[in-house]
Backbone as a chain_set.jsonl record, in Angstrom:
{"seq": "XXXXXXXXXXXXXXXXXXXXXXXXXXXXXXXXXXXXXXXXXXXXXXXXXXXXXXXXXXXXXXXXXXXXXXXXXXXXXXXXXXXXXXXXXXXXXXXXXXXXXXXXXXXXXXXXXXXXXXXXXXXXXXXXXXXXXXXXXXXXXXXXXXXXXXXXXXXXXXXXXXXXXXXXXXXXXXXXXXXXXXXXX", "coords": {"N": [[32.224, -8.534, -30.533], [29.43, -8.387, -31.493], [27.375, -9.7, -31.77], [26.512, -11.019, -29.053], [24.288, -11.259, -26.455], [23.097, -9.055, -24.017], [23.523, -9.65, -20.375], [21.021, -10.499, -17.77], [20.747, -8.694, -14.873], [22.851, -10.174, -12.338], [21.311, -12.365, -8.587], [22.432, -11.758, -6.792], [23.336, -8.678, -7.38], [20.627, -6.945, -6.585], [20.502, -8.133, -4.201], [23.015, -7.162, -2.464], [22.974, -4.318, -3.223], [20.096, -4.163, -2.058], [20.963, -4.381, 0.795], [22.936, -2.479, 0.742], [21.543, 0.271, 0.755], [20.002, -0.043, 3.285], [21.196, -0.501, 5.295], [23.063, 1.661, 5.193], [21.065, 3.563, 5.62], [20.045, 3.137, 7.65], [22.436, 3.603, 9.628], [23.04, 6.177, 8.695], [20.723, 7.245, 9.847], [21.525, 6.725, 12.661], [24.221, 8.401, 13.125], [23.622, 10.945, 12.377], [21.922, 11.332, 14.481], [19.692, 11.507, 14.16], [17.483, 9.224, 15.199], [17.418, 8.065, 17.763], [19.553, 5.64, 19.4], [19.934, 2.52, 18.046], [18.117, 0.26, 18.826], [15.441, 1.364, 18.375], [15.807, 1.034, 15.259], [14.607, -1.516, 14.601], [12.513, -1.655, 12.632], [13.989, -1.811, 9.851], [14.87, -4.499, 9.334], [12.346, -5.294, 8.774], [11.758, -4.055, 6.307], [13.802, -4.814, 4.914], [13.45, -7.485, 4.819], [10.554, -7.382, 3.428], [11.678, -6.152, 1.321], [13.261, -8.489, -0.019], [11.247, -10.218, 0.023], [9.229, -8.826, -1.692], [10.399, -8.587, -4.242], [11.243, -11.548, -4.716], [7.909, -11.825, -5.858], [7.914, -10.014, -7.635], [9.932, -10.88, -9.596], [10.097, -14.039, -10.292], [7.545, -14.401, -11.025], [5.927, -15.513, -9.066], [3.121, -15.922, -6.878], [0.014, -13.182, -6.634], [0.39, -12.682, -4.09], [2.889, -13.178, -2.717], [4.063, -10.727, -3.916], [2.021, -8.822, -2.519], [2.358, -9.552, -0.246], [5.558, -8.952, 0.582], [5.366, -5.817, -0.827], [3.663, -4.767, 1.445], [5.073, -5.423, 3.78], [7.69, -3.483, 3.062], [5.689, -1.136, 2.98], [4.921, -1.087, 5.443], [7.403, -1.173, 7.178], [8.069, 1.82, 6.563], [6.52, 3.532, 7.813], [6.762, 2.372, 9.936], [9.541, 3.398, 10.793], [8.791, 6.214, 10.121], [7.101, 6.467, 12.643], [8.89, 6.272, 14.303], [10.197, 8.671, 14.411], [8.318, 10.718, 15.322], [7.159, 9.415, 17.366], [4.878, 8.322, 18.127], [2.16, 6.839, 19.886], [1.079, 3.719, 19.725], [-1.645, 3.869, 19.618], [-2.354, 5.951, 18.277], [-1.303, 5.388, 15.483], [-2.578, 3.594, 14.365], [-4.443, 3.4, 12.5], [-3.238, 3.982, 10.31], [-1.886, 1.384, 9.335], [-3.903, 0.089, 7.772], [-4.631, 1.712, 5.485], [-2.179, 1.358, 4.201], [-2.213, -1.764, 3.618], [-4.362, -1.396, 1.678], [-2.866, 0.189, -0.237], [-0.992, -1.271, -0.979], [-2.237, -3.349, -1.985], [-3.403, -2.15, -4.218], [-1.248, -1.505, -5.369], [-0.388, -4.853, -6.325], [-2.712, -5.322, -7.552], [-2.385, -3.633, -9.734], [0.384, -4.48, -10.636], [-0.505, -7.167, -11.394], [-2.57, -6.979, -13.516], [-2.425, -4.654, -14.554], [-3.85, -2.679, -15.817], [-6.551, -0.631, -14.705], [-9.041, -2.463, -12.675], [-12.075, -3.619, -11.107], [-11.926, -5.672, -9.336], [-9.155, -5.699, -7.599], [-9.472, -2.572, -7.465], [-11.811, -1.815, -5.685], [-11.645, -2.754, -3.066], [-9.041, -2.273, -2.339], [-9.119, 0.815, -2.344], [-11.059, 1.027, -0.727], [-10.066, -0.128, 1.582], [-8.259, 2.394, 2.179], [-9.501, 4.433, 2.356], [-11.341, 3.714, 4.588], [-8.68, 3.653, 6.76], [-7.727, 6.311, 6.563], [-10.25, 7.358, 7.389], [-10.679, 6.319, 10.557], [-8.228, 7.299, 11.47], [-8.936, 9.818, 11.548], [-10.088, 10.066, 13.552], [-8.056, 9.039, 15.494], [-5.978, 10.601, 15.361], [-7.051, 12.878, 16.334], [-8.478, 14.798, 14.608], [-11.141, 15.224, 14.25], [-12.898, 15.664, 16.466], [-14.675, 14.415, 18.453], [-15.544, 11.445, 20.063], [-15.657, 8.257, 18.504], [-18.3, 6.734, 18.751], [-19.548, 8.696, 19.273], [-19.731, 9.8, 16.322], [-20.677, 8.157, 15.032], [-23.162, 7.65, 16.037], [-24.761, 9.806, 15.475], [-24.373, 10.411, 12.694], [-24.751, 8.347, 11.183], [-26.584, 7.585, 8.478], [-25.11, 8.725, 6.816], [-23.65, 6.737, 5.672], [-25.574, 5.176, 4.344], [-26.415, 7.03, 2.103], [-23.79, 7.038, 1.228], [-23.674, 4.342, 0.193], [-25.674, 4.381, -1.9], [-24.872, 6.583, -3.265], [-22.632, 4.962, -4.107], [-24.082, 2.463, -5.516], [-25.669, 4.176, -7.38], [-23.684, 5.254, -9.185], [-22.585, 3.039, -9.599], [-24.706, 1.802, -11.254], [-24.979, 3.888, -13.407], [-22.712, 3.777, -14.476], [-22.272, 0.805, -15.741], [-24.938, 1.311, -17.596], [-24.074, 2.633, -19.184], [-21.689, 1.162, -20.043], [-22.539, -0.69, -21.125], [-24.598, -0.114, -22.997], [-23.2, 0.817, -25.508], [-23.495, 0.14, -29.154], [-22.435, -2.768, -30.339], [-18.989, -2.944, -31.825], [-18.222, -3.942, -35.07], [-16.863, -6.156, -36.908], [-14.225, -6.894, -39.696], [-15.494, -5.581, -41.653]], "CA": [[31.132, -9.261, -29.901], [28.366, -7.911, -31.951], [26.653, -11.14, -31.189], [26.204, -11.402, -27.864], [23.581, -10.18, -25.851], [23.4, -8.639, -22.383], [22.601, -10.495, -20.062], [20.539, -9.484, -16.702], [21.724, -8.575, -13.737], [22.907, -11.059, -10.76], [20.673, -11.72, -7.716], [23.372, -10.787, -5.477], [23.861, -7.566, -7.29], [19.951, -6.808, -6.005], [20.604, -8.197, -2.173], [23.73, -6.346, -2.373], [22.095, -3.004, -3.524], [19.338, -3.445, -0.673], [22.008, -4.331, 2.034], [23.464, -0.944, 1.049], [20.41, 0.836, 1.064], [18.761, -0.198, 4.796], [22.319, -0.133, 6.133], [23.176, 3.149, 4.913], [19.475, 4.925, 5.847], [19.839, 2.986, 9.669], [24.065, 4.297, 9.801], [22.596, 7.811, 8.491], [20.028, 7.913, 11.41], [22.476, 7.24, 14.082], [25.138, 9.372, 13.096], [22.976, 12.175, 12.666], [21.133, 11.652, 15.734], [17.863, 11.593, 13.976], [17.296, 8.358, 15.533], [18.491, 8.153, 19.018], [19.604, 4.306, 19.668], [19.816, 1.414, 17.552], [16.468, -0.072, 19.127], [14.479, 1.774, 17.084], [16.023, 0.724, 13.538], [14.722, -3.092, 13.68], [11.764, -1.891, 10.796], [14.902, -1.595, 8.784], [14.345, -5.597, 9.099], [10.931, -5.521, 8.286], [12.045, -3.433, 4.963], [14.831, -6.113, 4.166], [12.04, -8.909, 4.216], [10.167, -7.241, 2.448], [12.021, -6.12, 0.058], [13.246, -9.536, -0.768], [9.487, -11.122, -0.478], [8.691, -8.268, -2.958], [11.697, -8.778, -5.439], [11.018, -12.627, -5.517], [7.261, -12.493, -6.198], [8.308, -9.496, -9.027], [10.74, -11.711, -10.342], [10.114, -15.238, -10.353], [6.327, -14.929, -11.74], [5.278, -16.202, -8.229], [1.628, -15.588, -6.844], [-0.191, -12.099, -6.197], [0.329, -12.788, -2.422], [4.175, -12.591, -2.466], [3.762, -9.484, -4.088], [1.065, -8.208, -1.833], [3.175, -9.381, 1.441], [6.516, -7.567, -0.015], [5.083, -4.306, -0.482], [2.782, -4.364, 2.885], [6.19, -4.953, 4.661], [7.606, -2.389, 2.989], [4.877, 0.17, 3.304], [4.582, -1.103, 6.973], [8.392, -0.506, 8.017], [8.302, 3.025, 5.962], [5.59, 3.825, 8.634], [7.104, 2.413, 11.109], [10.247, 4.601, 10.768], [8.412, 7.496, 10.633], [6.563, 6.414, 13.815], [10.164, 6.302, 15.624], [10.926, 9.803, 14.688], [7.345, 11.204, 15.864], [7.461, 8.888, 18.672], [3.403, 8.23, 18.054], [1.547, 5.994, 21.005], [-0.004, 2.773, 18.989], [-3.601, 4.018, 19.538], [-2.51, 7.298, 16.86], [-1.077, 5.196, 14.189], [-2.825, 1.912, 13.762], [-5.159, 3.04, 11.172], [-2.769, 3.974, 8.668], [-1.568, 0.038, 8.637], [-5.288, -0.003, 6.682], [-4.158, 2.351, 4.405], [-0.444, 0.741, 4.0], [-2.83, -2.494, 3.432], [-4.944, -0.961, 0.757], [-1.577, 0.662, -0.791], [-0.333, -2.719, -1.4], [-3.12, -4.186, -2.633], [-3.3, -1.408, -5.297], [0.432, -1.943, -6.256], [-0.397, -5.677, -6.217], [-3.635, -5.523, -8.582], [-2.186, -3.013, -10.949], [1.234, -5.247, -10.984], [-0.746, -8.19, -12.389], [-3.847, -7.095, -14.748], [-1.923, -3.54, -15.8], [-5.23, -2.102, -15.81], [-7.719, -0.816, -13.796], [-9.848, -3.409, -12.255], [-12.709, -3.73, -9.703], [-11.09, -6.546, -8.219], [-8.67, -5.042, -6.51], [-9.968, -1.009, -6.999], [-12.857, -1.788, -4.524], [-10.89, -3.362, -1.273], [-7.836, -1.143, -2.215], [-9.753, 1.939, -1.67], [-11.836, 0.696, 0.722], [-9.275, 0.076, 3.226], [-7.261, 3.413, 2.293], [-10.625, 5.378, 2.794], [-11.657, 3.666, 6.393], [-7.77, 3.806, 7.218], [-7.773, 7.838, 6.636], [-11.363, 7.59, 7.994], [-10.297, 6.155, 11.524], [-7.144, 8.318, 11.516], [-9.267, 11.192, 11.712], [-10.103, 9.834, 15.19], [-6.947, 8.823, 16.262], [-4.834, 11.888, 15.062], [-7.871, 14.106, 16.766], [-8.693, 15.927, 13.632], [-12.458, 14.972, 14.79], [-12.671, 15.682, 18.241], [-15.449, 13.817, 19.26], [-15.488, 9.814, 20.08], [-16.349, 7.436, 17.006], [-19.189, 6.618, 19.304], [-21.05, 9.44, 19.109], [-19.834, 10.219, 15.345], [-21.435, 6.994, 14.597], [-24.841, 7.449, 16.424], [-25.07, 10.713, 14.659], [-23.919, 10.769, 11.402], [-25.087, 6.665, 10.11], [-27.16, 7.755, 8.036], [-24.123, 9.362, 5.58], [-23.182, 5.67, 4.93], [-26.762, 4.909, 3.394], [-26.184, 7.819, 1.712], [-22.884, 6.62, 0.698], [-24.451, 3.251, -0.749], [-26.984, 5.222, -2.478], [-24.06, 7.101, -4.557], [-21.888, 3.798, -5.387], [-25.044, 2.294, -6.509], [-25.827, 4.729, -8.658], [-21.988, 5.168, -9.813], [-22.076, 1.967, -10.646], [-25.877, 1.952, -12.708], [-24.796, 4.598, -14.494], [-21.406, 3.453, -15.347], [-23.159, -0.244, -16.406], [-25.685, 1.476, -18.572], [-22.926, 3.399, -20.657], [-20.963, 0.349, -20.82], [-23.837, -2.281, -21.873], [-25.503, -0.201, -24.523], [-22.895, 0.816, -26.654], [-23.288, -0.727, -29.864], [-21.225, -3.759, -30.378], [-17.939, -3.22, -33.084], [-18.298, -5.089, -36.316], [-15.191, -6.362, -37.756], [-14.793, -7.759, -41.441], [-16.511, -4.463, -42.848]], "C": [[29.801, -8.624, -30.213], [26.905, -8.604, -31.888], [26.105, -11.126, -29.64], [25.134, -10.817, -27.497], [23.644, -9.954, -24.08], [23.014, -9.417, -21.83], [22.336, -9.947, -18.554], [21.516, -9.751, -15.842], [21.89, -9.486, -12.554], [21.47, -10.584, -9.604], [21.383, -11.159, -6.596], [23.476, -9.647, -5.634], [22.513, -7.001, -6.595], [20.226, -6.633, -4.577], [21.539, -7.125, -1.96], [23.28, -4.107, -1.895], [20.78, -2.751, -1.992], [20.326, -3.435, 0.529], [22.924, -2.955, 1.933], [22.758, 0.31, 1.556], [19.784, 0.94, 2.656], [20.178, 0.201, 5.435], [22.933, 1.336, 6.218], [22.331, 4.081, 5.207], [20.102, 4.559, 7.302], [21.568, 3.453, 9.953], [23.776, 5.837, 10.043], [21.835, 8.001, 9.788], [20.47, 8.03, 12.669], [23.671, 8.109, 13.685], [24.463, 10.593, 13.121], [22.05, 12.839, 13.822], [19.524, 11.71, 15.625], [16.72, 10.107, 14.365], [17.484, 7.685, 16.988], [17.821, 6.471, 19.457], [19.126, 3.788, 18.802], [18.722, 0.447, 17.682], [15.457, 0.26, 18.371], [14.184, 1.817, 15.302], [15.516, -0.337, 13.294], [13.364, -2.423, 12.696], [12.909, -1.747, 9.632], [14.836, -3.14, 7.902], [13.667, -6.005, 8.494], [10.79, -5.236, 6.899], [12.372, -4.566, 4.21], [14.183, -6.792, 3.738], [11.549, -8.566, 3.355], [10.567, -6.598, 0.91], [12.605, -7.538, -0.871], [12.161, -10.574, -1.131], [9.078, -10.014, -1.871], [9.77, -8.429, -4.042], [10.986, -10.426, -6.031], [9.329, -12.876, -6.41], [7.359, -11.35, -7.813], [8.888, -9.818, -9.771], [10.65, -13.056, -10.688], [8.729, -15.611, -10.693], [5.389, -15.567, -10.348], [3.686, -15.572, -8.4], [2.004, -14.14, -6.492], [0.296, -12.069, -4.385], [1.789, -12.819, -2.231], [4.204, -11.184, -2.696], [3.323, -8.129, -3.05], [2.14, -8.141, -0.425], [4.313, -8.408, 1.293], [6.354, -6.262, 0.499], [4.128, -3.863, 0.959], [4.275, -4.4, 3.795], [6.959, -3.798, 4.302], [7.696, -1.221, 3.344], [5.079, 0.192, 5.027], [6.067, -0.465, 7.485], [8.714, 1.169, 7.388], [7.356, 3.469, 7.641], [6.247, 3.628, 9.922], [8.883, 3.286, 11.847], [9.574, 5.869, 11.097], [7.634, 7.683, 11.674], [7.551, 6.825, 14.646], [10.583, 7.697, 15.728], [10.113, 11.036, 15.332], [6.948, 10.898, 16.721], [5.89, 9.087, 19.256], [3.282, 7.254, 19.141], [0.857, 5.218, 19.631], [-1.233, 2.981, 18.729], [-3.712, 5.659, 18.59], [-2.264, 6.351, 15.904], [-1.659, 4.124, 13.787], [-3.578, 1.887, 12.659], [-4.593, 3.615, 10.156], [-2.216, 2.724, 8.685], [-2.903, -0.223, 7.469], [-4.846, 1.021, 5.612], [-2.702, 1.492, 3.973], [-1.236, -0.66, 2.719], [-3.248, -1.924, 2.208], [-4.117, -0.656, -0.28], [-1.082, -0.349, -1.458], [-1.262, -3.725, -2.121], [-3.386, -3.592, -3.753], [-2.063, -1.56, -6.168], [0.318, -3.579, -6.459], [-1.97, -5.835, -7.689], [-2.922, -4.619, -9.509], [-1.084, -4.324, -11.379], [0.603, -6.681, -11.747], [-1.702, -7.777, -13.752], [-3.063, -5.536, -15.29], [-2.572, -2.539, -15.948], [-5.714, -2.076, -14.14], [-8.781, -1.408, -13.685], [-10.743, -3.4, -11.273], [-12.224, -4.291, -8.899], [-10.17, -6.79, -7.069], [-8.579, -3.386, -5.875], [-10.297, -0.998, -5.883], [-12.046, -1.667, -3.746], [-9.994, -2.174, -1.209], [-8.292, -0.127, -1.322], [-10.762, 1.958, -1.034], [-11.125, 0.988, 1.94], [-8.675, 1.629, 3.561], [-8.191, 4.584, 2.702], [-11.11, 4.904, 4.301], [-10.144, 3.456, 6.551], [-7.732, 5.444, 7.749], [-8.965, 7.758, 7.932], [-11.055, 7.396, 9.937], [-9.196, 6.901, 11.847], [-7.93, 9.627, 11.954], [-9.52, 11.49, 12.965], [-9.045, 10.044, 15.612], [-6.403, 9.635, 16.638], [-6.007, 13.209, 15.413], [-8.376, 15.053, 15.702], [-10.443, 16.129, 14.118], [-12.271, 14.698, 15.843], [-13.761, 15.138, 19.159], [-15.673, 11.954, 19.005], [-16.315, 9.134, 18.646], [-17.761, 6.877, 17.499], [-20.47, 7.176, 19.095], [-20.804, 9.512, 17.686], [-20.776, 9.938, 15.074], [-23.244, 6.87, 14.827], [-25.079, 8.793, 15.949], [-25.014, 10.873, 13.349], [-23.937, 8.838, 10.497], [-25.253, 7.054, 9.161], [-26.72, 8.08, 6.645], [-23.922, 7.645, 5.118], [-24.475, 5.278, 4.109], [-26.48, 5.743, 2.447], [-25.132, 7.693, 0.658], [-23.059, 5.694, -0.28], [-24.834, 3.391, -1.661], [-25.968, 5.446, -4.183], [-23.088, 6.13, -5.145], [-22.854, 3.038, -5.875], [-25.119, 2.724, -7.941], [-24.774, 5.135, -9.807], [-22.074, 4.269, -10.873], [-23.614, 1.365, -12.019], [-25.51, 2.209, -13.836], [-23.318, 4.046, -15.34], [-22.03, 1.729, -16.377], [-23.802, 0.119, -17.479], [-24.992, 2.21, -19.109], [-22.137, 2.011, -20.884], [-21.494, -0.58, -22.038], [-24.707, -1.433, -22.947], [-24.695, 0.461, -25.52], [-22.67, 0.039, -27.815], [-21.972, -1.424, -30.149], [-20.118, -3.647, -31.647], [-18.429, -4.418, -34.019], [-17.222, -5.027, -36.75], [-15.491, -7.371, -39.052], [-14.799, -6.543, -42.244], [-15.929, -3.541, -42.877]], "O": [[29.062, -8.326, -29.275], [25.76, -8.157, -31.942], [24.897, -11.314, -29.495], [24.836, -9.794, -28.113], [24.172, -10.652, -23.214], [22.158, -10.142, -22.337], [23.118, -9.143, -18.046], [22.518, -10.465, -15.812], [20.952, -9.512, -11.758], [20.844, -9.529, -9.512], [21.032, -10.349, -5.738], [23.692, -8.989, -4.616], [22.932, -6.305, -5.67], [20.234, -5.607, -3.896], [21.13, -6.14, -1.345], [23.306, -3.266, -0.996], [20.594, -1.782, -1.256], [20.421, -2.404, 1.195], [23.513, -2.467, 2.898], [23.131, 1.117, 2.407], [19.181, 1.928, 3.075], [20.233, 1.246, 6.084], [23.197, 1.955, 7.249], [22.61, 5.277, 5.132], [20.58, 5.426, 8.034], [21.58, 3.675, 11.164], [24.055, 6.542, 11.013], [22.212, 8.767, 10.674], [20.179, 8.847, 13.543], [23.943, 8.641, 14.761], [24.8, 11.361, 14.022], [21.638, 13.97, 14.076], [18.59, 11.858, 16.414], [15.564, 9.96, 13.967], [17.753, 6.484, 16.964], [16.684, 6.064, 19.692], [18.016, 4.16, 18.422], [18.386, -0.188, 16.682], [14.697, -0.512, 17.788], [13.307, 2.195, 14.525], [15.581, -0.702, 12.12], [13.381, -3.092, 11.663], [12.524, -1.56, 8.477], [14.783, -3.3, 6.683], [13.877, -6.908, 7.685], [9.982, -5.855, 6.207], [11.761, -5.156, 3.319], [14.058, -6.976, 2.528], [11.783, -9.129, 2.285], [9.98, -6.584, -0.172], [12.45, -7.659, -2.086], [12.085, -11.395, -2.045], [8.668, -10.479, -2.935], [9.148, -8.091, -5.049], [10.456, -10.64, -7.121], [9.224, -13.709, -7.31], [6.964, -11.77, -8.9], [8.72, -9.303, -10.876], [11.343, -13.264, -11.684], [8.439, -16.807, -10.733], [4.273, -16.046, -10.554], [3.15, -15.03, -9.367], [3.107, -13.669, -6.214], [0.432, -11.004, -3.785], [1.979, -12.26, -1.15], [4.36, -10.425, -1.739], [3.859, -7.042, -2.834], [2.561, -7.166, 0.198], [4.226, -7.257, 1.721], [6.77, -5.689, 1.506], [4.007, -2.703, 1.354], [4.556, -3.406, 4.466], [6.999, -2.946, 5.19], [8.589, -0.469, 3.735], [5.318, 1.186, 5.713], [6.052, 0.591, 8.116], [9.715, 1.703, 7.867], [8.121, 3.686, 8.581], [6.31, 4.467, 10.821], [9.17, 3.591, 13.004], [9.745, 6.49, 12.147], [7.299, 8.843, 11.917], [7.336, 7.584, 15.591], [11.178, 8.11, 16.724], [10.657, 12.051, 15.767], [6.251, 11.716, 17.321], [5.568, 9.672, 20.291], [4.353, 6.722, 19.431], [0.277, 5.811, 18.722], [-1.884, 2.451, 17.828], [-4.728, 6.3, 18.321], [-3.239, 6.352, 15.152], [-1.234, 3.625, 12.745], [-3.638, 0.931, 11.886], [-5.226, 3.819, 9.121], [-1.731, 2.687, 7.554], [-2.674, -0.736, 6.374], [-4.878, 0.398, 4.551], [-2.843, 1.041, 2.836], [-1.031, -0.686, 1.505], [-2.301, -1.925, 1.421], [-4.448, -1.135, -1.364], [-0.738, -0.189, -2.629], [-0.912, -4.742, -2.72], [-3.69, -4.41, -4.622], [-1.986, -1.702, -7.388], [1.394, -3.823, -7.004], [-1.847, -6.586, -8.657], [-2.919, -5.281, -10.547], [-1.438, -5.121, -12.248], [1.267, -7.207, -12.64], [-1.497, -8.267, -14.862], [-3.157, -5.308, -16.496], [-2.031, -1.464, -16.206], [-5.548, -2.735, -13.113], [-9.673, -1.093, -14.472], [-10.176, -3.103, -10.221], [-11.973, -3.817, -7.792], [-10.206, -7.548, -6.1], [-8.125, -2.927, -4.827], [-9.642, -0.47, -4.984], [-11.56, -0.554, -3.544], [-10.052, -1.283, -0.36], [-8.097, -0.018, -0.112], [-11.366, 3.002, -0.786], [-11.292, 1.783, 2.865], [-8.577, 2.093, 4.697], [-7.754, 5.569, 3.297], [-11.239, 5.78, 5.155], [-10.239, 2.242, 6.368], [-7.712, 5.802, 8.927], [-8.721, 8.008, 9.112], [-11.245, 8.414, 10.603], [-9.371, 7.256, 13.013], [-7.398, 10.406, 12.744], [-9.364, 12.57, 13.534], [-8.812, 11.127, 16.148], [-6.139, 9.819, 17.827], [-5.896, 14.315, 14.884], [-8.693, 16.179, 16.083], [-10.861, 17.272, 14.303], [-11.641, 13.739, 16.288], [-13.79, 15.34, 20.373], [-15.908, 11.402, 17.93], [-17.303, 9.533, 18.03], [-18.476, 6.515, 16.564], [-21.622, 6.792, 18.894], [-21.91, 9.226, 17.227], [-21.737, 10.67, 14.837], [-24.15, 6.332, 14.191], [-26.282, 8.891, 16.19], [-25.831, 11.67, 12.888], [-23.285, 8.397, 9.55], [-24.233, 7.1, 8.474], [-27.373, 7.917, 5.614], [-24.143, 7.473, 3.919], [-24.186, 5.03, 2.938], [-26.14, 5.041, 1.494], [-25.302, 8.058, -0.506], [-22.746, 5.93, -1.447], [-24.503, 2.616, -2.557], [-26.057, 5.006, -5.329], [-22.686, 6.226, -6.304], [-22.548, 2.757, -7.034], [-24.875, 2.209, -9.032], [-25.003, 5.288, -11.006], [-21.891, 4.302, -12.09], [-23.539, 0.815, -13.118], [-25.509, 1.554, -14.877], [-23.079, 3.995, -16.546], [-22.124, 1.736, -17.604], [-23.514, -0.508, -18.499], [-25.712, 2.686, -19.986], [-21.95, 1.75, -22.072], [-21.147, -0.965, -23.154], [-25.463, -2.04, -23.706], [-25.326, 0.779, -26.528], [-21.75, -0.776, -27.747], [-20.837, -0.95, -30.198], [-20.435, -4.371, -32.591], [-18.887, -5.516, -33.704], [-16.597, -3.994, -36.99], [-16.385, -8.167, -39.338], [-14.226, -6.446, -43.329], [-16.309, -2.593, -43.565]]}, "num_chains": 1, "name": "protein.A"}
């Protein structure tokens, strides 16, 4: 059969493969106790979904937005596992879903253009920078209210402006005046 060629793999062998996977991590956490009660495994759910919203829009050519949802569920039940085993209050972890968000939107713009793009650079690391940024609150690393940060320290975001401005000048005026390739010669 020198002829033939392979041919891909089933989608059952996929479902299969994740149904071993989520079942086998949420089995592992109660037997080991690193999980105490079955209550706390449904993001295993949230995984499943998304791992089959992210499979079909990686497979079937669908839109960026299967893609995008996929990996945000995902990212989100990865998070939300490791919420159950740190046994965080909602008002510590909510701003890494903005990072998770951003995360996914980075795996979601590279997955179509391949390249690095503004299009989805910007937002990406937008969100993943005010995700951290609010975290710093949450998780106390900055020990004083976003309140006062804010009525003290504005002034850094002008500041901030200032330097992607000029980022992006300077990057513009290196792109736009190198002479143009001649082909033919």
């Amino acid at each position: 059969m020198s002829g033939s060629r392979p041919r891909p793999p089933k989608d059952s062998t996929f479902a299969l493969a994740i149904v071993l996977v989520l079942v086998g991590t949420a089995l592992l956490f109660l037997t080991t106790g690193a999980m105490p009660g079955p209550a706390r495994l449904w993001p295993m759910g949230v995984a499943a979904a998304g791992s089959v919203i992210l499979y079909l829009g990686a497979t079937r050519s669908l839109a960026s937005a299967w893609f995008f949802t996929g990996s945000a569920f995902v990212l989100s039940s990865v998070l939300l596992i490791v919420r159950g085993f740190l046994e965080w209050p909602l008002s510590w972890y909510w701003p890494l879903f903005m990072v998770v968000l951003g995360l996914s939107s980075l795996v979601t713009g590279w997955n179509r253009y391949r390249r690095p793009r503004a299009a989805y650079l910007v937002p990406a690391f937008s969100f993943v920078v005010l995700g951290i940024f609010f975290s710093l609150f949450s998780f106390d690393v900055i020990r004083f209210s976003f309140r006062r940060f804010f009525t003290e320290w504005w002034p850094v975001f002008l500041i901030a402006a200032g330097l992607v401005l000029l980022t992006l000048y300077f990057y513009n005026r290196t792109r736009f005046s190198r002479p143009p390739e001649r082909h033919g010669r």
